[in-house]
C-alpha positions in Angstrom: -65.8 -72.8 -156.0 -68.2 -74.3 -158.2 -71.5 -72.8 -159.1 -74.7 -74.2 -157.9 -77.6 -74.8 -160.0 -80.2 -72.8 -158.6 -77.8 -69.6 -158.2 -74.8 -67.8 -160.4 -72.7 -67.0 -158.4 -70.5 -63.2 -158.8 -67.0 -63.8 -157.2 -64.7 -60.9 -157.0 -61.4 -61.8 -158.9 -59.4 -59.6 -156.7 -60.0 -61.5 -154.3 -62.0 -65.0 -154.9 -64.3 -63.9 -152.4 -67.8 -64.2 -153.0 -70.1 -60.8 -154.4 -73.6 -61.9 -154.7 -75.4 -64.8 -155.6 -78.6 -64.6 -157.9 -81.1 -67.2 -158.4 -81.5 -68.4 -162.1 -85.1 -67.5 -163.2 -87.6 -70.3 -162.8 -89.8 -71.3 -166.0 -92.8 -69.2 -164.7 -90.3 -66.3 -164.1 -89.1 -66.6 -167.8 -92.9 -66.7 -169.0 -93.4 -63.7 -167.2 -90.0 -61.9 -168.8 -91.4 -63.3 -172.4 -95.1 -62.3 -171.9 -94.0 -58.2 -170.9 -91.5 -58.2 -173.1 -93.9 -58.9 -176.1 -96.8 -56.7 -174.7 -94.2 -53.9 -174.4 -93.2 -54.7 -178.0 -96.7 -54.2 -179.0 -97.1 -50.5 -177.2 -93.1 -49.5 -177.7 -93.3 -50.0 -181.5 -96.3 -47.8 -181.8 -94.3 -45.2 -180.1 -92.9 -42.0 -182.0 -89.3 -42.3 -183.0 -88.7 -39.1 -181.8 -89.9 -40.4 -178.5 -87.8 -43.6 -178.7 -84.9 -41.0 -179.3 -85.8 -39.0 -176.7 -85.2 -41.9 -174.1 -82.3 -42.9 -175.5 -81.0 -39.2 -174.5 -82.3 -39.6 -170.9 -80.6 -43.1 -170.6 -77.2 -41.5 -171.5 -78.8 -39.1 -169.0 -79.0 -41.6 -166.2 -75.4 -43.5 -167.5 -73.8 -40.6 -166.6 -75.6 -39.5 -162.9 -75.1 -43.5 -161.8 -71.5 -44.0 -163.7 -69.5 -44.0 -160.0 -71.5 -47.4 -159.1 -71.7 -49.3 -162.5 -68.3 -48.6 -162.8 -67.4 -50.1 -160.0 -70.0 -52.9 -160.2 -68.3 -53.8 -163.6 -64.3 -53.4 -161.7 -65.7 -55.8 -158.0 -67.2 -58.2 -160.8 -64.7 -58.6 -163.8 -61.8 -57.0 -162.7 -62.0 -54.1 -165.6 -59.3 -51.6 -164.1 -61.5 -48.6 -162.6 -60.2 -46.2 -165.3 -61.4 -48.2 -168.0 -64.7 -48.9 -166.4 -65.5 -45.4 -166.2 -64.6 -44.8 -170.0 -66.6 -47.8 -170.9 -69.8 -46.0 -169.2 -69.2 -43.0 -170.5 -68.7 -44.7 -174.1 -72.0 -46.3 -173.5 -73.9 -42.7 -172.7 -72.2 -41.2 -175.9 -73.8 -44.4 -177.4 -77.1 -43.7 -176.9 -77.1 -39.6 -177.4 -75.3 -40.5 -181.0 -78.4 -42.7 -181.8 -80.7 -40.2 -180.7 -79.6 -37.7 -182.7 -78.6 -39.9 -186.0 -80.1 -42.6 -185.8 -84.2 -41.7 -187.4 -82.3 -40.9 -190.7 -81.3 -44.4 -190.6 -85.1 -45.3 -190.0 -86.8 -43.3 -192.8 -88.7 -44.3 -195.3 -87.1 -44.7 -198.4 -88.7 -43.8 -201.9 -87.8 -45.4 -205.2 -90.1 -44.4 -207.9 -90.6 -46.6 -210.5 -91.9 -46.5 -214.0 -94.2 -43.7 -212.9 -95.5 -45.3 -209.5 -94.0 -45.1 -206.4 -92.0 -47.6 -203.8 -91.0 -46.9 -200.7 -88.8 -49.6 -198.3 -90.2 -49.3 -194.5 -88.2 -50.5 -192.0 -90.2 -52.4 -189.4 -89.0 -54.2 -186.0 -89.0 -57.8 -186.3 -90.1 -58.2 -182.0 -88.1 -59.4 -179.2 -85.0 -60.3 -179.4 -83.2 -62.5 -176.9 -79.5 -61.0 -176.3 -76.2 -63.9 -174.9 -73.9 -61.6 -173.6 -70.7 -61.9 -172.6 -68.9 -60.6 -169.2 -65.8 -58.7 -170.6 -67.8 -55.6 -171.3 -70.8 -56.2 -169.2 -72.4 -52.4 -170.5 -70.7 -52.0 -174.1 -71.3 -55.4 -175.2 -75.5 -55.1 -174.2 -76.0 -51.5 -175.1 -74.2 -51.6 -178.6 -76.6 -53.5 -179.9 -79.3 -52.4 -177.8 -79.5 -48.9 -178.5 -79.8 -49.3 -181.7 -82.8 -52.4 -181.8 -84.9 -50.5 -179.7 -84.2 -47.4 -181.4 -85.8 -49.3 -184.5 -88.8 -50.4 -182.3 -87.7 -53.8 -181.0 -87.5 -55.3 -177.2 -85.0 -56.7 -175.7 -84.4 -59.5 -173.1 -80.8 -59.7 -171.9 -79.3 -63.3 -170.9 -76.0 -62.2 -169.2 -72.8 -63.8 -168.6 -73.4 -65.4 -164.8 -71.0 -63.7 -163.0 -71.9 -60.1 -163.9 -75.3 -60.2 -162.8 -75.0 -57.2 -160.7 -73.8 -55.5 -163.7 -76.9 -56.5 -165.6 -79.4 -55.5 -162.9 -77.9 -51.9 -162.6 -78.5 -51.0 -166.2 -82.0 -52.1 -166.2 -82.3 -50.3 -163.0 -80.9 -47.7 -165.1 -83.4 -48.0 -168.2 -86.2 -47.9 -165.4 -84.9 -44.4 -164.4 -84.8 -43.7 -167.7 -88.5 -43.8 -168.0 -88.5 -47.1 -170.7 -91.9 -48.7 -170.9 -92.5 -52.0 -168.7 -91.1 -55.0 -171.4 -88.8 -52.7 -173.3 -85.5 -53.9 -171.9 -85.5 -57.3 -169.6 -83.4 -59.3 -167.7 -83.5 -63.0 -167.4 -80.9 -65.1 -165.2 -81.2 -68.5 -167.3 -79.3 -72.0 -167.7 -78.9 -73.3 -170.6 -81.8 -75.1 -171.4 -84.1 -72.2 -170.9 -82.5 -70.3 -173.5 -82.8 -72.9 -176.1 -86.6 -73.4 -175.0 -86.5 -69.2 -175.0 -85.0 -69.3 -178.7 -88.0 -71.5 -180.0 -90.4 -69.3 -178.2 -92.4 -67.5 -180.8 -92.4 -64.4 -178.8 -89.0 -64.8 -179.6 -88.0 -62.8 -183.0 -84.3 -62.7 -183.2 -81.5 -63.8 -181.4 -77.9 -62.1 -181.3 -74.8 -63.5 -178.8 -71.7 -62.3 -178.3 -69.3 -64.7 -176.9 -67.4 -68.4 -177.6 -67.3 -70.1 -181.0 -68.5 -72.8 -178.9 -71.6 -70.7 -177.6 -72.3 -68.9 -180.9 -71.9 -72.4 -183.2 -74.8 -74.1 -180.3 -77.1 -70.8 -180.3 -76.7 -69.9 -183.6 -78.3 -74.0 -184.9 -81.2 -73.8 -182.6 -81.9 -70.1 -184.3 -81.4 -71.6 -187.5 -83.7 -74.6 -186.7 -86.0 -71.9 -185.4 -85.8 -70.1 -188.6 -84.9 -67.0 -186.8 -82.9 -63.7 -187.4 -78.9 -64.1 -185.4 -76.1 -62.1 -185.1 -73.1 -63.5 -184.2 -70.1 -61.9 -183.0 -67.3 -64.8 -182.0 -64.0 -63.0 -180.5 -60.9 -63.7 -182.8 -57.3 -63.8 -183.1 -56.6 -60.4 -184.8 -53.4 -59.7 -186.9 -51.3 -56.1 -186.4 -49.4 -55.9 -189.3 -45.8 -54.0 -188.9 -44.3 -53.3 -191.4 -40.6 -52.0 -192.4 -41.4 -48.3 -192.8 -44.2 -47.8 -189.6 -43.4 -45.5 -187.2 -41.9 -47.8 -184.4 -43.1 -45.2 -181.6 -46.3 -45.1 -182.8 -46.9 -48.9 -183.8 -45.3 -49.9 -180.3 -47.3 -47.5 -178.5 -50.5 -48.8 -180.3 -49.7 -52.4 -180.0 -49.8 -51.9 -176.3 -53.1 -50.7 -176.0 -54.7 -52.8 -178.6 -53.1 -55.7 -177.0 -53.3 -55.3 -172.8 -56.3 -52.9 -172.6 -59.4 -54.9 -170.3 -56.0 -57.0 -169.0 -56.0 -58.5 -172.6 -59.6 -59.6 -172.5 -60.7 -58.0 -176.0 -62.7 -59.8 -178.8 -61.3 -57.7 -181.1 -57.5 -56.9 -179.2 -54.2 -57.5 -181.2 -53.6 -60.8 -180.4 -51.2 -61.6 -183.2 -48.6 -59.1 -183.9 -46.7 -59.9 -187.5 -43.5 -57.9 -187.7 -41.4 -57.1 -191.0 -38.1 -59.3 -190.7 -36.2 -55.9 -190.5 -38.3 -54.3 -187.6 -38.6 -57.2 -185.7 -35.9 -56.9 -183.6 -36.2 -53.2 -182.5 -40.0 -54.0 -182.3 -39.5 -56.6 -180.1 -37.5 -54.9 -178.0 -39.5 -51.7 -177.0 -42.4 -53.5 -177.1 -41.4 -56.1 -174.2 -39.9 -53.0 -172.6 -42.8 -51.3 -172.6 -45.3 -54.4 -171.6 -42.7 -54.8 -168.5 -43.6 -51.7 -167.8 -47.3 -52.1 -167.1 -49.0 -51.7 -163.7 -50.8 -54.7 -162.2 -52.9 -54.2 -159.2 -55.7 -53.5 -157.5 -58.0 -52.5 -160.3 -59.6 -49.9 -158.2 -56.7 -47.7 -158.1 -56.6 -44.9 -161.0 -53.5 -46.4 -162.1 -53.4 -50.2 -162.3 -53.8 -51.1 -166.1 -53.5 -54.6 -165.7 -56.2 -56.0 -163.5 -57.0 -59.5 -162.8 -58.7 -61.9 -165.0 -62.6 -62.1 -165.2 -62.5 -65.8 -163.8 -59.9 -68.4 -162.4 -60.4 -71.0 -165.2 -59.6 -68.5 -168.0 -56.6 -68.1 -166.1 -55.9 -72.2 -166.0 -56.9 -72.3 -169.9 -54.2 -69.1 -170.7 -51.6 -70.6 -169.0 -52.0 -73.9 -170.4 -51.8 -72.3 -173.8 -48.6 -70.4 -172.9 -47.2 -73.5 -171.8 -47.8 -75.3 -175.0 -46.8 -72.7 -176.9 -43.3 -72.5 -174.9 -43.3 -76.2 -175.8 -43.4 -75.8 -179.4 -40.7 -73.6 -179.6 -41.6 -69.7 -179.0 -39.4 -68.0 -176.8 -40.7 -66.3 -173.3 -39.6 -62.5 -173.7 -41.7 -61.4 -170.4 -44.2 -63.0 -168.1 -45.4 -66.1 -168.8 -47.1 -67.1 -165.4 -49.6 -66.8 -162.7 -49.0 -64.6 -160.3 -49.0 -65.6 -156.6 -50.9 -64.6 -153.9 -54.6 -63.7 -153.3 -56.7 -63.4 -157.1 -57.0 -64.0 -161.0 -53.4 -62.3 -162.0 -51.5 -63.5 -164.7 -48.2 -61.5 -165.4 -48.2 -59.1 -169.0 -46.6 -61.9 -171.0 -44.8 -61.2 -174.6 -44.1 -64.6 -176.7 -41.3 -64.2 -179.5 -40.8 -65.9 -182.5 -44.0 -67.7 -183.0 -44.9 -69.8 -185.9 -48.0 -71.2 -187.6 -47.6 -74.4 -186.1 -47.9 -73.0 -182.6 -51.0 -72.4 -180.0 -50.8 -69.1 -179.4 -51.0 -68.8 -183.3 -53.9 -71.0 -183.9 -55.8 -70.8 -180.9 -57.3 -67.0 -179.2 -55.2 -66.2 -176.2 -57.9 -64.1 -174.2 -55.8 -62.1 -171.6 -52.4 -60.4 -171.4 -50.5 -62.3 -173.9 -48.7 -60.7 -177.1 -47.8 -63.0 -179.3 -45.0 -61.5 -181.9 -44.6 -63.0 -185.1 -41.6 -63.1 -187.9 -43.1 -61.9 -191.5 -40.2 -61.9 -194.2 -42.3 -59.0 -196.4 -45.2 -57.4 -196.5 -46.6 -60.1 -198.8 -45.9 -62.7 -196.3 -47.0 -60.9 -193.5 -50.7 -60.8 -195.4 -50.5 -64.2 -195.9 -49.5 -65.0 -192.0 -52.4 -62.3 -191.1 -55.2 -64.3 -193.2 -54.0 -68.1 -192.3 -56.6 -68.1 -189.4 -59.8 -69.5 -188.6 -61.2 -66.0 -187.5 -61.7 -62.9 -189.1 -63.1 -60.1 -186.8 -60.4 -57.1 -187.8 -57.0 -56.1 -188.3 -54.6 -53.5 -187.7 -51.6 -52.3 -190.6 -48.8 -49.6 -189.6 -46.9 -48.7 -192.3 -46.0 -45.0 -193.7 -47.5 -45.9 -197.4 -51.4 -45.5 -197.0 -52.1 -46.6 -200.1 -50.3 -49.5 -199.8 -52.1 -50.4 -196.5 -55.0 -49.5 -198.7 -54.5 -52.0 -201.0 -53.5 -54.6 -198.2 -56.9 -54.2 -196.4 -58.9 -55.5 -199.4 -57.1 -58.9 -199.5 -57.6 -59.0 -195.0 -60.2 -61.5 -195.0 -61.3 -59.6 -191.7 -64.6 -57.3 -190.8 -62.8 -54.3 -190.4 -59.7 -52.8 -191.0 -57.2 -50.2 -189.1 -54.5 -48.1 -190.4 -52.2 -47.1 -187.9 -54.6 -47.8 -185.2 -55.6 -50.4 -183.3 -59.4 -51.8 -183.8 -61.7 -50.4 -181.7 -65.8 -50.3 -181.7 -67.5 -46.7 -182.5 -70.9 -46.3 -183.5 -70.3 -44.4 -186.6 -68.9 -47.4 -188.1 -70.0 -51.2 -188.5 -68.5 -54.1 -186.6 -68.2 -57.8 -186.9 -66.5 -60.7 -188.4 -66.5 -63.5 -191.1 -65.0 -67.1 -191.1 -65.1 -68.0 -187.1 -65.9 -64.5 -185.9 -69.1 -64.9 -186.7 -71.2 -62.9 -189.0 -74.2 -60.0 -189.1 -72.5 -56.8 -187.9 -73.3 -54.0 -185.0 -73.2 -50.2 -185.1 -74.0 -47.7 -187.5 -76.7 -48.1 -189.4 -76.1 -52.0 -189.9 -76.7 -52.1 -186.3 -80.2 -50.3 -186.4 -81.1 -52.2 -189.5 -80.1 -55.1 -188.6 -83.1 -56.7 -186.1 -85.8 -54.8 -189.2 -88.0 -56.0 -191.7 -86.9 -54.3 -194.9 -90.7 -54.4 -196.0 -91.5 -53.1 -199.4 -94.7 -51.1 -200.0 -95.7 -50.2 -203.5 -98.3 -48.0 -204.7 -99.7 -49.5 -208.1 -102.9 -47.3 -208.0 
């Protein structure tokens, strides 16, 4: 089905049937959008931070009271299994209540004195910003970065991925409850060329996208030639490291989730797993096992964990990657196809033995394909782990910390897990370098991050 210009259209991957269609803003619409959004920015900066916290704890609040229908909004429009759409509203309200409470320490002036005067760093909101957000985590992906802008004193206008619309509506239904100011937090349905005309918009402060090298690379020049504040976070192709001495259980175990959690559809998921020569096989092994072992379904049931994919042409680019991957030599352990009958499935698929030279090396595979790798040592398997174009994170199992240690600092990757897979928190920063992007979300980097770092000194 294709989409029409004057409407995105939501389409339930269960079922290809249609959800909702929602008209794409017209310019006057978007000149409205950009005029409240910059009169709130006017009133909502002036606002108390402890009154800027205190709706972020009501918003958390409302997250919670409505979390039945955004869940499901986020399962009928992306396929998210139902389990995981719940955790990733309530991950949202613990969001916003962690902010609240830490979050003005972050925001405090800071005093330097020097030679007998004083300086003191303020940290001012730059204005609106103009959010491109992706679909796979239609709340996380919005509210990470968010929570913390207009925690600083920043507004917010939200272009969403077209076919979760309905997802984007509900939270700024939700921000309404909430009691946010008119402007604070927007919603614009746009094409393209509106959010290029938005970006040069001098109501316009900042941009930040989450999404496509493609997208990021196009948005990220018209900021530039805009001379305006981005963030950029780019998906990747993320190394976990095994090596000899891990804990198989534990690095198997792990591996599963950090690789077919949101049915494989993770910026940050562990797309490339890199295996010490002697774990390989016994790696292997359990891990197919355990990937065979997944349930695919309907992602309303509590216990599917493998739902469809967001849309049918991710599906028709995955496959095609599988495909040439199969050509160039790795060997199909599991899955490997669509599967038949009504919506988006592709079958949990494990690829062995691939090499440098192959797509699902090179390339992002974004759904429910593991690819395993061979690494000879530890040294080689750093080496394999940094040949990439992206650099968002990485995971390491092994049972010498300090030698994980040591291997993080030559990951040329924005964060780091040992014995974990990579996962967002809002305690800790997150981003990437090379591809990936750059600028990072979360802690205070995040609340910093859309400020002007203005220095006032007293010279009196």
């Amino acid at each position: 089905m294709t989409t029409p210009t004057s409407h995105a259209i939501s389409l339930n991957p269960t079922t290809g049937e249609p959800l909702q269609a929602y008209a794409y803003d017209s310019d006057a619409l978007l000149e409205q959008t950009l005029a409240r959004a910059s009169g709130g920015f006017a009133a909502w900066r002036r606002q108390p931070l402890a009154a800027r916290s205190e709706a972020m704890v009501r918003l958390a609040t409302v997250l919670r009271a409505e979390a039945g229908a955004l869940a499901e909004t986020i399962t009928l429009e992306m396929g998210k299994p139902i389990t995981q759409a719940r955790a990733e509203v309530e991950k949202c309200a613990n969001l916003c209540e962690w902010y609240a409470e830490h979050g003005p320490a972050m925001l405090h002036t800071e005093a330097t004195p020097v030679e007998g005067r004083r300086a003191v760093i303020e940290y001012r909101p730059l204005g609106t910003l103009l959010a491109v957000m992706p679909w796979n985590f239609p709340l996380w992906q919005v509210l990470r970065g968010a929570v913390p802008a207009l925690l600083a004193g920043n507004t917010y206008v939200l272009k969403h991925a077209p076919n979760v619309m309905g997802s984007a509506y509900r939270l700024k239904a939700a921000f309404e409850a909430a009691g946010f100011p008119a402007g604070v937090f927007e919603v614009s349905n746009l094409l393209n060329p509106q959010v290029a005309r938005a970006i040069q918009d001098p109501r316009i402060a900042a941009v930040t996208v989450t999404g496509s090298v493609r997208a990021g690379s196009a948005i990220g020049a018209l900021a530039g030639a805009a001379l305006k504040k981005c963030v950029l976070e780019l998906g990747g192709s993320d190394p976990f490291i095994v090596l000899a001495d891990a804990d198989l259980d534990a690095a198997v175990s792990n591996a599963i989730i950090g690789r077919y959690q949101n049915t494989g559809q993770v910026c940050a998921a562990a797309k490339r797993l890199i295996i010490e020569d002697s774990l390989y096989a016994a790696f292997s092994e359990r891990f197919t096992a355990a990937a065979a072992q997944l349930v695919v379904g309907d992602p309303l049931q509590a216990d599917t964990y493998i739902g469809p994919m967001a849309r049918y042409d991710l599906r028709d680019e995955l496959h095609g990657q599988v495909q040439a991957s199969l050509g160039e030599g790795a060997q199909l352990l599991l899955g490997g196809h669509k599967v038949e009958g009504a919506g988006n499935y592709y079958a949990p698929t494990v690829l062995g033995e691939v090499t440098p030279n192959m797509t699902s090396f090179r390339q992002e595979l974004f759904g429910p394909v593991a690819s395993l790798i061979r690494a000879r040592d530890a040294e080689h398997a750093l080496a394999l782990a940094n040949d990439s174009d992206f650099g968002l994170t990485a995971s390491i199992f092994t049972a010498d910390v300090a030698r994980a240690q040591a291997m993080a600092a030559q990951l040329d990757t924005g964060g780091v897990f040992i014995n974990g897979f990579s996962f967002s928190d809002p305690r800790v920063s997150f981003g990437g370098v090379k591809q990936s992007g750059f600028g990072r979300e979360l802690s205070h980097f995040g609340v910093r991050e859309f400020t002007n770092a203005q220095t006032v000194w007293d010279r009196s």
